[in-house]
N, CA, C and O of each residue as an XYZ file, in Angstrom:
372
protein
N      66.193     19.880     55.988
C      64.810     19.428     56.057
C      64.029     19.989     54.877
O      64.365     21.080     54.417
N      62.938     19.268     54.322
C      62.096     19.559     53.427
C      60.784     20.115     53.830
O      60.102     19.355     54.517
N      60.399     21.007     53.618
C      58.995     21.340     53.107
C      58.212     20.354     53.332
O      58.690     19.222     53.401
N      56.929     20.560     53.484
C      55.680     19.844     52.840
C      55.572     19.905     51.643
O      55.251     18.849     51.099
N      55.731     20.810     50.982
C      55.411     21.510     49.557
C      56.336     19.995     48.643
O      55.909     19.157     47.848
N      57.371     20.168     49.097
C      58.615     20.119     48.408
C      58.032     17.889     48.607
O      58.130     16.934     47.837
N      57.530     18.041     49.926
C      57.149     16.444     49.923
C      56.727     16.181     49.183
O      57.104     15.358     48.348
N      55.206     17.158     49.239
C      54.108     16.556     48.324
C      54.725     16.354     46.570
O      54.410     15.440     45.808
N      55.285     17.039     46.398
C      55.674     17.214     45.080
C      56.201     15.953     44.731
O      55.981     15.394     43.657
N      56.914     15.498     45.668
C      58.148     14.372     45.654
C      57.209     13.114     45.543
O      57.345     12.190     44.741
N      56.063     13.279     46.664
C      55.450     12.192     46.718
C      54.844     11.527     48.121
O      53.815     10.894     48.358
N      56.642     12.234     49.429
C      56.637     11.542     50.497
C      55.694     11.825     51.014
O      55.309     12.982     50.846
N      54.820     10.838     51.948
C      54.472     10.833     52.595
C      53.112     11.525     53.055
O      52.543     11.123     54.070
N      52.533     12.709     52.192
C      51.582     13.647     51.936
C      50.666     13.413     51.257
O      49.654     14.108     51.345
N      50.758     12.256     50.287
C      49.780     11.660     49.177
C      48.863     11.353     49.700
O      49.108     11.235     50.900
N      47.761     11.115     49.444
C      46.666     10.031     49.761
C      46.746      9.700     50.941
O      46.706     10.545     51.835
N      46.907      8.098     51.236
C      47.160      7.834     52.675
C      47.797      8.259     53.697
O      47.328      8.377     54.829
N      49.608      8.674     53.124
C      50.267      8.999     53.881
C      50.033     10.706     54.723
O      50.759     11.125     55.625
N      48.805     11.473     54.103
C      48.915     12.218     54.842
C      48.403     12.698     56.147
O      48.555     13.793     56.688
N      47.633     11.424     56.614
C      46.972     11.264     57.790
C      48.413     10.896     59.219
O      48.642     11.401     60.318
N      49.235      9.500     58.201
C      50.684     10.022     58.873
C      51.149     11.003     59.463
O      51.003     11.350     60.635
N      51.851     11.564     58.450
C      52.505     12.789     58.249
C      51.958     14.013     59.249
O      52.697     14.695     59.958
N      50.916     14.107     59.183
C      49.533     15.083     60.032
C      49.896     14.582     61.635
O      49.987     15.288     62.639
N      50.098     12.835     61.472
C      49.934     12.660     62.662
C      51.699     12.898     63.922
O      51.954     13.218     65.083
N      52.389     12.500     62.732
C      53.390     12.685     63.179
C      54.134     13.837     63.573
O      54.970     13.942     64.471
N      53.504     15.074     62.396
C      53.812     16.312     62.942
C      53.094     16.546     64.526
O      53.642     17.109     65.474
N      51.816     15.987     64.508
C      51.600     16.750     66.127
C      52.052     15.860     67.229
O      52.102     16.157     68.423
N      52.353     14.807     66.712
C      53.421     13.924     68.113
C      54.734     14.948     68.090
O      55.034     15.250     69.245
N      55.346     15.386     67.387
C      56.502     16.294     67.551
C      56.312     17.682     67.870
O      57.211     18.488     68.109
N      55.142     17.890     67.858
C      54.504     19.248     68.115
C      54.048     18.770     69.871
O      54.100     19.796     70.550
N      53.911     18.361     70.159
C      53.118     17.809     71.421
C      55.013     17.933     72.218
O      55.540     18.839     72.863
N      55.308     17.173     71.963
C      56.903     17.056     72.231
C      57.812     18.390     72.712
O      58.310     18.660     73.805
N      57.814     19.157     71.340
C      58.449     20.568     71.671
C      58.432     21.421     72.502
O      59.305     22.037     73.115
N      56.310     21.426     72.479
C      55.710     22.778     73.367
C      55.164     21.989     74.545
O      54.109     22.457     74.973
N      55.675     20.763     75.264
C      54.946     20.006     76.257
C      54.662     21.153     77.208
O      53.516     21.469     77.529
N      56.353     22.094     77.881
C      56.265     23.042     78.823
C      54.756     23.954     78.165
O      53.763     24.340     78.782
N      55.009     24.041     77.096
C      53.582     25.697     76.828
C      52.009     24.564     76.823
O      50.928     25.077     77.111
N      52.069     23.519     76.579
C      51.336     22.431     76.796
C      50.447     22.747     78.401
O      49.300     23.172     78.547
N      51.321     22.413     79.310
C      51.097     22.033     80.096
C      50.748     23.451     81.167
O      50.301     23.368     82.312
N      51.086     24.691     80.442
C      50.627     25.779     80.994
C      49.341     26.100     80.777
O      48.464     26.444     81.568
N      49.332     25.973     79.807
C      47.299     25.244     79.137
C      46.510     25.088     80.000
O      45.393     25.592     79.885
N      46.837     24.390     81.050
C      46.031     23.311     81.532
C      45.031     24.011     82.021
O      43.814     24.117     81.867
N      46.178     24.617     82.872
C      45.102     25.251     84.489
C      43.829     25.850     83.814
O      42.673     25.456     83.970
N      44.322     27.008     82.935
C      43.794     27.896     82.251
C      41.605     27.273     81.279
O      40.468     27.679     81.044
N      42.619     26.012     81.157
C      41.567     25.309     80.288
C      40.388     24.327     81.558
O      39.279     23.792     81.583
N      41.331     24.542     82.267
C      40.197     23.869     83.555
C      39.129     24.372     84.037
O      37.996     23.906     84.162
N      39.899     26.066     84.481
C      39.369     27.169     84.844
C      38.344     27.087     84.593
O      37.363     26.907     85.315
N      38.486     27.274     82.974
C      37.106     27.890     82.509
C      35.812     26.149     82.335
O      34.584     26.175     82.412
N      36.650     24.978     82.115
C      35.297     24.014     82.481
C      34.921     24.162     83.202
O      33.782     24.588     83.011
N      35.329     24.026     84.811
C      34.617     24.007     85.631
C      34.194     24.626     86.260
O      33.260     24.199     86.939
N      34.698     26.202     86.424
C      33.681     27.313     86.668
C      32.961     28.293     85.664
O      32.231     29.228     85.990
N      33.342     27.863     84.218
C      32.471     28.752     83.231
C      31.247     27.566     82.762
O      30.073     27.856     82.532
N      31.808     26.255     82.691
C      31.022     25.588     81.234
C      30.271     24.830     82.258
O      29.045     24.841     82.145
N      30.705     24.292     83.060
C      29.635     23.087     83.782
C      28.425     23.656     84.210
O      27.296     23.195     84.038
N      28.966     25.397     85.169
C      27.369     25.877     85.816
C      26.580     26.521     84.816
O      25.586     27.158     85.162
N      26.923     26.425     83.558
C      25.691     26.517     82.588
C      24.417     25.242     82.439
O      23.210     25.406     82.260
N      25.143     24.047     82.576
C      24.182     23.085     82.891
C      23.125     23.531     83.794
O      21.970     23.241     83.482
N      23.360     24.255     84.970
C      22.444     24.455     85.987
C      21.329     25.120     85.645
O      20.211     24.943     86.128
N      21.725     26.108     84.570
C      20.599     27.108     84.099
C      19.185     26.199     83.588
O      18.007     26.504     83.404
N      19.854     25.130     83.489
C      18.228     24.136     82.604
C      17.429     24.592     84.115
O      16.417     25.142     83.682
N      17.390     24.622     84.832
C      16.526     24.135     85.895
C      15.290     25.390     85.490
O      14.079     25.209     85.624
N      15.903     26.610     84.999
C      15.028     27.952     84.887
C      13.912     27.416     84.364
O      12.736     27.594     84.679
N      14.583     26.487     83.219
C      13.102     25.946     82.002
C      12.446     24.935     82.219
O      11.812     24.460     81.277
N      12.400     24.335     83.442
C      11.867     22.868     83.324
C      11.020     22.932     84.728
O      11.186     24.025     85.268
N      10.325     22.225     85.321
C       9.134     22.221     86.601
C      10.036     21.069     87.309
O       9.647     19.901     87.270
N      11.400     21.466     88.035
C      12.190     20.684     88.682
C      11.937     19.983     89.630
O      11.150     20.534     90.399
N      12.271     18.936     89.953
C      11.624     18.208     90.653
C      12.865     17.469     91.172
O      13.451     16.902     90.250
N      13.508     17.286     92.510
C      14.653     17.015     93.190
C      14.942     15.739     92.608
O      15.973     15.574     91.956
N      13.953     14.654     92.829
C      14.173     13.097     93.009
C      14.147     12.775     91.550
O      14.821     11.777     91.296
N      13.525     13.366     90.439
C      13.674     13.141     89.186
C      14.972     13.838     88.485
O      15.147     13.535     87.305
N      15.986     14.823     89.140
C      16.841     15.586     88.679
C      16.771     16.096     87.594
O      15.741     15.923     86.944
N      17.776     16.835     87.091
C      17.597     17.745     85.872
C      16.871     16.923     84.746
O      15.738     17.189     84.343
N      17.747     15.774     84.232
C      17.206     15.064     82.785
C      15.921     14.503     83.188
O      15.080     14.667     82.303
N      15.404     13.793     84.399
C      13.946     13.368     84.425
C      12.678     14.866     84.870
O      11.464     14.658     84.866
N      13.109     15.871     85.116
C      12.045     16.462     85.219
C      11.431     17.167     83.815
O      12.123     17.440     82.834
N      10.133     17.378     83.922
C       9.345     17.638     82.315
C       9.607     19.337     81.895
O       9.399     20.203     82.745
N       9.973     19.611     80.823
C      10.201     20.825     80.300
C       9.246     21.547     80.386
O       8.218     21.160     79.829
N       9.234     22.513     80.923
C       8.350     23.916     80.305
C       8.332     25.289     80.173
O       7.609     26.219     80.531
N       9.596     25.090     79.400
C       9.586     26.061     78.878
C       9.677     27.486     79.323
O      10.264     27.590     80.400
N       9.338     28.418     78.896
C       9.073     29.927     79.561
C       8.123     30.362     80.611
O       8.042     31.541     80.957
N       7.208     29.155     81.257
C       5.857     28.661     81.912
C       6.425     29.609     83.338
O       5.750     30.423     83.968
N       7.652     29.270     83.559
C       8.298     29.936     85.023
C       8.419     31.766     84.598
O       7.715     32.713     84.946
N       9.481     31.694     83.823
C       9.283     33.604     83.616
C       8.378     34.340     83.346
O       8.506     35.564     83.388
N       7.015     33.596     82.934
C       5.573     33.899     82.898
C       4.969     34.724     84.316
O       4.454     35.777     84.692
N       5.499     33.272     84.812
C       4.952     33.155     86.180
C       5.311     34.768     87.311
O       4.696     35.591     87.989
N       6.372     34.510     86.990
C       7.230     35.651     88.255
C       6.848     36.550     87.539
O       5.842     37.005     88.083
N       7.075     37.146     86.530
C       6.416     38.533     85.799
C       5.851     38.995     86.011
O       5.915     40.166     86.387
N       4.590     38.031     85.833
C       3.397     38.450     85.968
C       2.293     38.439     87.325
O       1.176     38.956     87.308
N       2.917     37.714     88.484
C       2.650     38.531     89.225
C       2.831     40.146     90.068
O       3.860     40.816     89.983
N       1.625     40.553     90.851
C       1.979     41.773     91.204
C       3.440     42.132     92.301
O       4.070     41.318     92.977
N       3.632     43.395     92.190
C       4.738     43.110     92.929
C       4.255     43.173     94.763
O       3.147     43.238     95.294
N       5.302     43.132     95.194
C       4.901     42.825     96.632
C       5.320     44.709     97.084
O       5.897     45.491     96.328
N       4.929     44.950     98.185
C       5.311     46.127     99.198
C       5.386     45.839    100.469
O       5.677     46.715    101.284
């Protein structure tokens, strides 16, 4: 087997057009090899969508004057207006 190096030099396949090929074909054979380490991925990569990345969405609600029936994207922003709020009242006893 050849190189890339040794392609490009040659010509195959690495030039210009062909190296969107070449790029592509290496990761169909790359996809192929490591399917098993692929597919151990998964869980791991789920994990973290759906209990790290999605309930960050939720945090909008801190900044905005939420409103149930309008949900997150229709209710109106404002901003820091809420951590104002709680702050600065007194505290309770």
């Amino acid at each position: 087997m050849s190189t890339r190096v040794e392609q490009a030099q040659r010509g195959n396949s690495l030039t210009r057009g062909g190296a969107i090929v070449a790029w592509s074909s290496g990761l169909v054979k790359d996809l192929r090899r490591n399917r098993i380490l692929y597919l151990m991925v998964i869980p791991g990569v789920l994990y973290f969508l759906i209990f790290r990345y999605v309930p960050m969405y939720g945090a909008i609600i801190a900044f905005k004057n939420y409103r149930i029936l309008q949900g997150f994207t229709g209710s109106p922003w404002v901003g820091l207006k809420n951590f104002e709020t709680v702050f600065s009242k007194p505290k309770l006893r």
